[in-house]
N, C-alpha and C positions, 0 to 999 in steps of 0.2 A: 656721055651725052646728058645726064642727068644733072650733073653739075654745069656745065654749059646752062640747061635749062632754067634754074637756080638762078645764077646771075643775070640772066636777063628778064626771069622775073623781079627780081628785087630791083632791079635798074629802072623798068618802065613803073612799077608802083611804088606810088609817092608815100612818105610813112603818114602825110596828114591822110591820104586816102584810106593806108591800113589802119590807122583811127577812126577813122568813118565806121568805115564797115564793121569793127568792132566795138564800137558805141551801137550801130544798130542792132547788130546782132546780139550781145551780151545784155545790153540796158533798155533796146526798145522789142526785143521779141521776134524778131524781122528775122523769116527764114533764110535759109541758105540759097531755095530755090528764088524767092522773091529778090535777095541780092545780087543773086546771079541774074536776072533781067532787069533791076535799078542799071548794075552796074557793067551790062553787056561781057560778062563775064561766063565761064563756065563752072558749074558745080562744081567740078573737082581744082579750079583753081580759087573759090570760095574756099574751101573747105583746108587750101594750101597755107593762104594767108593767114585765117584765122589761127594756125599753129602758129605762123610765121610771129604774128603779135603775140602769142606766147612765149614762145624761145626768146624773145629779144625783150619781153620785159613788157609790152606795152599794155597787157592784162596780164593782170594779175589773181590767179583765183583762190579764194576763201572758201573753202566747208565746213562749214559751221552745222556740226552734228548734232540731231536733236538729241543729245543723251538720255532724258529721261524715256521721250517714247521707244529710242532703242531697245532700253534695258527693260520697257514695259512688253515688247514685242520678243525678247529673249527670254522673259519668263512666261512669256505664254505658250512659246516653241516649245520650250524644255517639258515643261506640263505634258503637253500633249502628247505630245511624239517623242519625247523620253536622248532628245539629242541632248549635247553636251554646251553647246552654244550657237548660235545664230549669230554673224557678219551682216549685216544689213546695212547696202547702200543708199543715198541718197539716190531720186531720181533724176535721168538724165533723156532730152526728146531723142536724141540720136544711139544707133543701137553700139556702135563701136567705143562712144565715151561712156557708154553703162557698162560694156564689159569691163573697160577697163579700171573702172572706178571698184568694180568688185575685185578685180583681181588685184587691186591694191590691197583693199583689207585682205584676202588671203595670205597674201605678200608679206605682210607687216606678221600675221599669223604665227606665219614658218619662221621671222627673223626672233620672232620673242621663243618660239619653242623648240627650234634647230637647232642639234648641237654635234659634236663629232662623235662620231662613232654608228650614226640614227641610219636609217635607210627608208626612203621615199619611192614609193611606188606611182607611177605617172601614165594619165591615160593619154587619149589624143582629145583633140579636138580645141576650136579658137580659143574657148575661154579657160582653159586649162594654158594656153600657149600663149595666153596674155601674162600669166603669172611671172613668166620670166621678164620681160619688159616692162614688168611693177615693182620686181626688186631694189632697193637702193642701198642696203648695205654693203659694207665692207667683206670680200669673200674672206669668209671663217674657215673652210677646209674642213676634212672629215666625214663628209655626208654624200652616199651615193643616193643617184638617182635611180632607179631599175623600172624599163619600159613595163605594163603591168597589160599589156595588147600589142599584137601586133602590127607590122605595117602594111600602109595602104597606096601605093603607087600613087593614083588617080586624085588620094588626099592632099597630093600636094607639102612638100617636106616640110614646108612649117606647123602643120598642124599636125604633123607624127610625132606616136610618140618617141621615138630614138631622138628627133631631132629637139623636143623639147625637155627631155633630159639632158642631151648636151648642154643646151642653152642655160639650163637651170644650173648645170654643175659648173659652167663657166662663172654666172654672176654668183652665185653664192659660195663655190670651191668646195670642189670635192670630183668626184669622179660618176659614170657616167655606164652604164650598161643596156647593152641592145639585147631584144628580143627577137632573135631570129627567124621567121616565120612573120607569113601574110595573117593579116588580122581577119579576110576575109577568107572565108573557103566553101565551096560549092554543096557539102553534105559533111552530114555529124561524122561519119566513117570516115573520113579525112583527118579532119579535124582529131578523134580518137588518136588515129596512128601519129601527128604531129606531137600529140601532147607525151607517148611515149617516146620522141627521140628525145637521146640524154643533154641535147645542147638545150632545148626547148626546155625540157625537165627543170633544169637546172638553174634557168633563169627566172621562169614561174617560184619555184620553191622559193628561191628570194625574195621576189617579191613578198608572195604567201606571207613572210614574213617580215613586211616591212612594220615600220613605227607612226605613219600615214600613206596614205593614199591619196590622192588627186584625181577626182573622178569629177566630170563632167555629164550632166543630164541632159537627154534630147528629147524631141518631140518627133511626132510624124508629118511634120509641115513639109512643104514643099521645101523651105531652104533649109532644111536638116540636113545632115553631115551623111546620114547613110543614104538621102535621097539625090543628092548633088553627086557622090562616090558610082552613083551606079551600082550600088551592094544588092539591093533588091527592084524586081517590078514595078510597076505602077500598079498591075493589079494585086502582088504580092501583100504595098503596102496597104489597098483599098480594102482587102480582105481582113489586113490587120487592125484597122481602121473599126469595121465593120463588128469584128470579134471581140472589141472593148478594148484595144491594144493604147493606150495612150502617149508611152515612150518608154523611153529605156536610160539604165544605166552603161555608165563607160563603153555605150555603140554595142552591147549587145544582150544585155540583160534586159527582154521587154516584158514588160509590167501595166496590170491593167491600174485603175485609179487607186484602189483597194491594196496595192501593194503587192499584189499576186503575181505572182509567174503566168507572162499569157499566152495562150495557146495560141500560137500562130508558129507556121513552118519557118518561120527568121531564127526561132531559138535554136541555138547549138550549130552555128554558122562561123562564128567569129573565134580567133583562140586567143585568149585572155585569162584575167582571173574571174570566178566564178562570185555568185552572192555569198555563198556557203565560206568563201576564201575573203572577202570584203569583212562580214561577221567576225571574221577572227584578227581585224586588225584594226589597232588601240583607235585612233584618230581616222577616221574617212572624211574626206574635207568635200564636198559636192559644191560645184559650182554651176550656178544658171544664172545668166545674166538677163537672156530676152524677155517679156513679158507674154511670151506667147507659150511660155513652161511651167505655168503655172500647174496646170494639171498634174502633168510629169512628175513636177519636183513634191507632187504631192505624193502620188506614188510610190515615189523615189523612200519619203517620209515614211512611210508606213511600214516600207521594209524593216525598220529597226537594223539595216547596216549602216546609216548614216549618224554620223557624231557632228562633223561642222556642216553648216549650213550658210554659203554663200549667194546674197540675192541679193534685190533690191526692195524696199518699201513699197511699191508697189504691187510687188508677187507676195510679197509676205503675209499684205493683206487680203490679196484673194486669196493665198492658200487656208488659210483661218475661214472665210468665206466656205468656199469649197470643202472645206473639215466638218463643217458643220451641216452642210447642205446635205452629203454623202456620207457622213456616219451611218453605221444600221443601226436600228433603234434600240437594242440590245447594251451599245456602246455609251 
């Protein structure tokens, strides 16, 4: 049906049309919704097109990276918060080309430091699951991926992690290991007893031990990943909200702005690797792409488990903002 579809879009629009539309869009600013009522069309066949002019050549895009304020934004990271490097994207108005554009530089990341023998620990979640569909090298072989959280039904198999280890051990080669066990569970005494069965045991340990990690940061928004999953409340998250709770690492480590472990009933829900087990591994790659994690990924910063730091220019600069507004005067 899809390809059906396909053809007979390409049939009824004309390529001077898919020029149009992308002259507005790329060079005059002219949204997607506004084209879509220029051109009595719908959003999501805007949004079809404009790939479609890409695939076939008829835009062509250039990034042209400000290198120096990068590398002026990388040495103010490392300063501060004591990471190892800072990825920082150009901005982008749409929230799925900003993910994707960060999950290029991680991409590019893993192809220059991956080699055989390494083992990558892999959370869930979209921007973590873009990384795979930003790879473009040739698969090298010799690098497992090992789920580093469990899975989540309701998440939807593209943004699990099993399924995004697969995908990752496909485009880069190597092989691929699940984590047995829901990522979510109803109380820490569950949870406990999981973490002693030896298949569970077993693949944590590995991880425990990977050479990076791929950890994704969330926020308490309404379209966060534990809010959309159904994991907790509404008043659950109100309370966490209310408590100083600002987000969390890899969907279950929540943390207030300061970096702290925050007291809210969410902790010790989900089975994963712990911060205590993040701490002990060489490379932790963190990836935020939205700009509404700002907070979060400050957070996130503070812990001292994070080494890379995947954003964009625009969060970079509030999180420097926000570093400074909320230091204690001590600091």
């Amino acid at each position: 049906m899809q390809r059906v579809v396909a053809r007979s879009e390409r049939s009824e629009v004309r390529v001077e049309m898919l020029i149009d539309i992308a002259t507005l869009y790329y060079y005059e600013d002219v949204t997607q919704e506004e084209l879509s009522q220029r051109f009595a069309m719908s959003r999501a066949k805007i949004s079809r097109l404009l790939r479609r002019a890409r695939e076939e050549g008829l835009v062509e895009i250039r990034v042209h990276q400000p290198g120096a304020v990068g590398a002026e934004l990388e040495r103010e990271f490392v300063r501060r918060f004591g990471i190892d490097r800072l990825l920082v994207s150009v901005d982008h108005r749409e929230t799925d080309a900003q993910r994707i554009a960060v999950a290029r530089l991680v991409a590019a990341h893993l192809e220059r430091v991956l080699s055989g023998g390494m083992v990558v620990a892999v959370g869930m979640g979209r921007n973590v699951a873009a990384i795979a569909d930003a790879l473009v090298s040739r698969p090298r072989g010799g690098v497992t991926f090992v789920c580093a959280i469990g899975g989540a039904q309701r998440a939807g198999e593209h943004m699990n992690a099993d399924h995004i280890c697969r995908r990752l051990a496909a485009r880069f080669g190597g092989e691929s290991e699940t984590l047995y066990a829901p990522a979510f569970i109803t109380s820490p005494d569950i949870r406990d007893a999981l973490y002693r069965n030896d298949t569970v045991k077993l693949t944590l340990d590995r991880a425990r031990r990977a050479d990076i990690a791929l950890v994704g940061i969330g926020d308490l928004s309404e379209d966060s990943n534990m809010v959309r999953m159904g994991w907790f409340s509404p008043n659950e998250i109100a309370e966490a909200r209310l408590a100083g709770t600002i987000g969390d690492t890899m969907g279950y480590d929540f943390l207030d702005i300061h970096g702290r472990a925050a007291t809210t009933a969410m902790q010790g829900r989900v089975i994963g690797l712990s911060r205590e087990d993040l701490m002990r591994i060489p490379d932790v790659v963190a990836i935020a792409a939205e700009n509404t994690k700002a907070p979060a990924i400050l957070g996130a910063l503070r812990t001292g488990a994070i080494n890379t730091l995947a954003t964009s220019f625009t969060n970079a600069h509030t999180i420097l903002r926000l570093d400074e507004a909320t230091r204690p005067p001590e600091a």
